[in-house]
PyMOL CGO cylinders between C-alpha atoms (Angstrom):
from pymol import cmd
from pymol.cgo import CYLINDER

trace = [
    CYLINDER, 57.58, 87.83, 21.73, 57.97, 85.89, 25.30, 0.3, 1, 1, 1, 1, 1, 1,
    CYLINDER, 57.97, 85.89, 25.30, 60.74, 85.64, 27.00, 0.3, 1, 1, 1, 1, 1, 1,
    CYLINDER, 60.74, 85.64, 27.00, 60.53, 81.31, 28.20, 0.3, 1, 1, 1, 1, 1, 1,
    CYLINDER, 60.53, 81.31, 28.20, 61.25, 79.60, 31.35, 0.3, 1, 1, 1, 1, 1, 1,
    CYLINDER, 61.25, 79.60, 31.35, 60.98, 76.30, 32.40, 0.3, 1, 1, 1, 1, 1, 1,
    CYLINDER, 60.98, 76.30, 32.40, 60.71, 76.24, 36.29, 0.3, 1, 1, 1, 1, 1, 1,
    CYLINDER, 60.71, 76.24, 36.29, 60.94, 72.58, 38.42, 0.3, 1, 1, 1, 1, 1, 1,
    CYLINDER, 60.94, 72.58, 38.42, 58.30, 72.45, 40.90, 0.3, 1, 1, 1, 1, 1, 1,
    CYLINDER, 58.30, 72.45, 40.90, 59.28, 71.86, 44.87, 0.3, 1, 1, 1, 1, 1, 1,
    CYLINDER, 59.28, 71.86, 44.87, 58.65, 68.18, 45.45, 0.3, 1, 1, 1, 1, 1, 1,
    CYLINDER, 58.65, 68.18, 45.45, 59.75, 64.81, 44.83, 0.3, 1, 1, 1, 1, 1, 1,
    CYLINDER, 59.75, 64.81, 44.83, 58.08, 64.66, 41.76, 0.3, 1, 1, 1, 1, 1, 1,
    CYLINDER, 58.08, 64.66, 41.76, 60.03, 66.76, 39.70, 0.3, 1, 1, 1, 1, 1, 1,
    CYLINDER, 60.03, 66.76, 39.70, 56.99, 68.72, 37.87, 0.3, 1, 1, 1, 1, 1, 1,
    CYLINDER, 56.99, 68.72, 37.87, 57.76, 71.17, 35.46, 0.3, 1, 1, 1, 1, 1, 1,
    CYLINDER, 57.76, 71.17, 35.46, 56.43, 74.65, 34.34, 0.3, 1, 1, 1, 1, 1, 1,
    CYLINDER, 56.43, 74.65, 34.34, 56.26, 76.70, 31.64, 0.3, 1, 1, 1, 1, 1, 1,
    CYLINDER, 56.26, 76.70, 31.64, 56.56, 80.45, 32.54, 0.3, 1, 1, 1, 1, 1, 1,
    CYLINDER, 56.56, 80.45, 32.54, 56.39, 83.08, 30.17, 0.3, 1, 1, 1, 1, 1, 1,
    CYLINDER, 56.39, 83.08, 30.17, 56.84, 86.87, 30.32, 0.3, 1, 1, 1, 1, 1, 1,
    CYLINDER, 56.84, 86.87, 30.32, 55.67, 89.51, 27.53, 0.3, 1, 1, 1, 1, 1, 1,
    CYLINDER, 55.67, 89.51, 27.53, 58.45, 90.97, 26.12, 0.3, 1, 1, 1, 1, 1, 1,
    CYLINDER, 58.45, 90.97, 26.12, 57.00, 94.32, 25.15, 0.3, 1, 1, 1, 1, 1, 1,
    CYLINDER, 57.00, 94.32, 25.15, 57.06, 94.79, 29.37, 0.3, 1, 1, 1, 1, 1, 1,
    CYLINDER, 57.06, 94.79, 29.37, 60.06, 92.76, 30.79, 0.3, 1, 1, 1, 1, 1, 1,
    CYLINDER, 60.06, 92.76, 30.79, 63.60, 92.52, 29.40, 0.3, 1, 1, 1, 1, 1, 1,
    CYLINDER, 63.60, 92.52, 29.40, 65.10, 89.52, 30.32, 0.3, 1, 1, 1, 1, 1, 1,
    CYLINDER, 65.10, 89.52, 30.32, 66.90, 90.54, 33.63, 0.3, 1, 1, 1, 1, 1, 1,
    CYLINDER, 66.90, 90.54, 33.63, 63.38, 91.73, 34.88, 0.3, 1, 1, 1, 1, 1, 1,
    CYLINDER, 63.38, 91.73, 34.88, 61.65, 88.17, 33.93, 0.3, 1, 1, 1, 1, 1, 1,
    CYLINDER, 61.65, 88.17, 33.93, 64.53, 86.68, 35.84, 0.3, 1, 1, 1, 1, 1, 1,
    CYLINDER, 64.53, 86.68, 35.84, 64.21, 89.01, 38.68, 0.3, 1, 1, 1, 1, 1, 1,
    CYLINDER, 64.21, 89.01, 38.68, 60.10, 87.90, 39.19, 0.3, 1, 1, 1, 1, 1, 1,
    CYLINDER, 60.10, 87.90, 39.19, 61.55, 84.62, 40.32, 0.3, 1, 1, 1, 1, 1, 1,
    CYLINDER, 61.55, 84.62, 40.32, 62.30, 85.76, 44.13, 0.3, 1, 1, 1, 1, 1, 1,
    CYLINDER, 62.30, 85.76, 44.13, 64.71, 83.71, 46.00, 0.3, 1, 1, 1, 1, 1, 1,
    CYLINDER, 64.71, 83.71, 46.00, 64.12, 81.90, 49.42, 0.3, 1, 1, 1, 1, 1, 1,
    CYLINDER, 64.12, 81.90, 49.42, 65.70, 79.76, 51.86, 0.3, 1, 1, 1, 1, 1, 1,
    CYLINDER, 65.70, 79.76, 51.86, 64.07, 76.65, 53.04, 0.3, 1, 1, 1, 1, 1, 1,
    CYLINDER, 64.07, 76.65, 53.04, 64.48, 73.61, 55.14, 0.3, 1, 1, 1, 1, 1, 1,
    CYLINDER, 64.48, 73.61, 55.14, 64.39, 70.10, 54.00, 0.3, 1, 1, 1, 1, 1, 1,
    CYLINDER, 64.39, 70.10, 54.00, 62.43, 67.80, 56.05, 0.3, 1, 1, 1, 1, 1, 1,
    CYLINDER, 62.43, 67.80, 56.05, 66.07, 66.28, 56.73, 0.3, 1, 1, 1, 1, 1, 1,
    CYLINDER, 66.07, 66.28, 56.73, 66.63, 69.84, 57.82, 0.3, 1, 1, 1, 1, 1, 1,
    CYLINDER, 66.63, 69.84, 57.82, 68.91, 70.38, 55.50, 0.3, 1, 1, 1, 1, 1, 1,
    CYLINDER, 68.91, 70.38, 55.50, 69.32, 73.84, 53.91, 0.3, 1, 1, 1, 1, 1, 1,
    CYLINDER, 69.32, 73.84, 53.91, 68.33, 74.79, 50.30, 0.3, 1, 1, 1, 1, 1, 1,
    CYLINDER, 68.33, 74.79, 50.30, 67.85, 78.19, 48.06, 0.3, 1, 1, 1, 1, 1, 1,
    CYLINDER, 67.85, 78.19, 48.06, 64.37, 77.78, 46.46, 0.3, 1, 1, 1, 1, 1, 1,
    CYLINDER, 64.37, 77.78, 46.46, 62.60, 80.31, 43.85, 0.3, 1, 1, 1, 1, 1, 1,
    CYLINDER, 62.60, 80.31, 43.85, 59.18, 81.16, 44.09, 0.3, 1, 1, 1, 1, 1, 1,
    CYLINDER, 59.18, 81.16, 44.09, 56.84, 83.31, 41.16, 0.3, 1, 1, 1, 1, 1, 1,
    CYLINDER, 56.84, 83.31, 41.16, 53.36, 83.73, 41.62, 0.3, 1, 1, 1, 1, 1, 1,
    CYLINDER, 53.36, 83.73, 41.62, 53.05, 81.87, 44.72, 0.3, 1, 1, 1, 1, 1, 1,
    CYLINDER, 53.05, 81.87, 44.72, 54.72, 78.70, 43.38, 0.3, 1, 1, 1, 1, 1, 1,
    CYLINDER, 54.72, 78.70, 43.38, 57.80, 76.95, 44.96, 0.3, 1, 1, 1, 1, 1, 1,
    CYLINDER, 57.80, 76.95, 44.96, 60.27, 75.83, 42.39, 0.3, 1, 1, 1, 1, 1, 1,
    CYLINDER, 60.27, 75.83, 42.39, 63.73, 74.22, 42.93, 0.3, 1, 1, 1, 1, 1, 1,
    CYLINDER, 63.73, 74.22, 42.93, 65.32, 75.68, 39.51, 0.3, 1, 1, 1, 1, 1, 1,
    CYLINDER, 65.32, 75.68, 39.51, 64.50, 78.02, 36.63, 0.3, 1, 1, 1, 1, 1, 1,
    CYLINDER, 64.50, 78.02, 36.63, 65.94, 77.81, 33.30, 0.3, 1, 1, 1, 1, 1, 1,
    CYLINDER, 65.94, 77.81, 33.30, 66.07, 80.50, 30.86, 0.3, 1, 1, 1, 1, 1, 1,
    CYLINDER, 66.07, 80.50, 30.86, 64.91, 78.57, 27.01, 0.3, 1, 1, 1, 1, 1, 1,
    CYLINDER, 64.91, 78.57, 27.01, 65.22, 82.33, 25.18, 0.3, 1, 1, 1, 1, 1, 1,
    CYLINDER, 65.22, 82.33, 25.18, 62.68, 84.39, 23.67, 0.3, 1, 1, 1, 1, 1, 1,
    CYLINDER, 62.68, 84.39, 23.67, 60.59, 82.90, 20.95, 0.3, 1, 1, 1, 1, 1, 1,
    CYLINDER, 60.59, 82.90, 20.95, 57.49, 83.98, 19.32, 0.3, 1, 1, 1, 1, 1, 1,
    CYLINDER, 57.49, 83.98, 19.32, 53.95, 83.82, 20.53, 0.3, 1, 1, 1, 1, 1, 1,
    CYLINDER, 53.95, 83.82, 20.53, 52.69, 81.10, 18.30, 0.3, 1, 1, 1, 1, 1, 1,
    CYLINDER, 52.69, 81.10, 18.30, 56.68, 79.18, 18.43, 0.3, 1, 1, 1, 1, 1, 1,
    CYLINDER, 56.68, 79.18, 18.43, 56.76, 78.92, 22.42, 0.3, 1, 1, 1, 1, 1, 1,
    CYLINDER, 56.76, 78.92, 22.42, 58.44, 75.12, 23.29, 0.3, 1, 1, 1, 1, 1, 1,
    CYLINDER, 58.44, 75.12, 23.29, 55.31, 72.92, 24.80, 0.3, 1, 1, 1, 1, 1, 1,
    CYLINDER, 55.31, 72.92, 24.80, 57.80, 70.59, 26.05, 0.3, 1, 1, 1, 1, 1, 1,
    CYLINDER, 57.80, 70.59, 26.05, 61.41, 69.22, 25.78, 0.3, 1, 1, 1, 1, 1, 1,
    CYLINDER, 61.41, 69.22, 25.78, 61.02, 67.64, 22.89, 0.3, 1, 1, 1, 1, 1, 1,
    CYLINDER, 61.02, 67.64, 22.89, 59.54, 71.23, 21.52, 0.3, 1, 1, 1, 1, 1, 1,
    CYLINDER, 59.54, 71.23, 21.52, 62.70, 72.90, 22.74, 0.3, 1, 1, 1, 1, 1, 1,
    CYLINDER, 62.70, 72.90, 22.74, 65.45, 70.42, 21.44, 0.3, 1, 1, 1, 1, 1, 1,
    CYLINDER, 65.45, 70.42, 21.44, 64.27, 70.95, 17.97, 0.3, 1, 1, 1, 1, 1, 1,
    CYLINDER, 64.27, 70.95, 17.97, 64.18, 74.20, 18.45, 0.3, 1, 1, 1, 1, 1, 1,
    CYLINDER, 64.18, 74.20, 18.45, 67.71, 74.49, 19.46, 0.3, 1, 1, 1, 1, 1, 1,
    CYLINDER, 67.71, 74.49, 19.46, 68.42, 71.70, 16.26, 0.3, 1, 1, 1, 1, 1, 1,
    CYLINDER, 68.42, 71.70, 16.26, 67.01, 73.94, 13.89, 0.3, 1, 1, 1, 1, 1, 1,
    CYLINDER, 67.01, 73.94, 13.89, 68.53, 76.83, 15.39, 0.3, 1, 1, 1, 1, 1, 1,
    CYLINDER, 68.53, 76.83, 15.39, 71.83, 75.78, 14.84, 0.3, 1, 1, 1, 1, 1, 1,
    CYLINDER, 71.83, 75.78, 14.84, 72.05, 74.40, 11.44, 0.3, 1, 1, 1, 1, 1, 1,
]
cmd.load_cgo(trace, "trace")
């Protein structure tokens, strides 16, 4: 089992990652805790809260829930029928 975030990169672009953590060594709180806050500057100078894991800079981080290793969302799409299925 892997506990599943999806993480927007720093940048205009609004990139997205997948992070995973193996659930047989984190619980959820201590995935969430590897995602260490920081404060930055905008180049407006304008002050923000970022998150950064494994030297990347991300905006957000969303917690998608634990899934199994061979069930893990690829993408949005992945997730929202996920979450369908889930709730019929």
């Amino acid at each position: 089992m892997k506990h599943v975030f999806k993480a927007t990169k720093i940048g205009w672009d609004k990139e997205q990652d997948g992070v995973w953590f193996d659930a047989d060594y984190y619980t959820k709180e201590e995935a969430e805790a590897e995602f260490k806050p920081y404060q930055g500057t905008t180049q407006r100078g304008y002050p923000y809260t970022g998150y950064e894991y494994d030297g990347a800079k991300y905006h957000d981080f969303t917690y998608l829930g634990e899934y199994e290793n061979d069930n893990i969302p690829k993408n949005d799409d992945d997730y929202f029928e996920h979450i369908k299925k889930k709730s019929k």
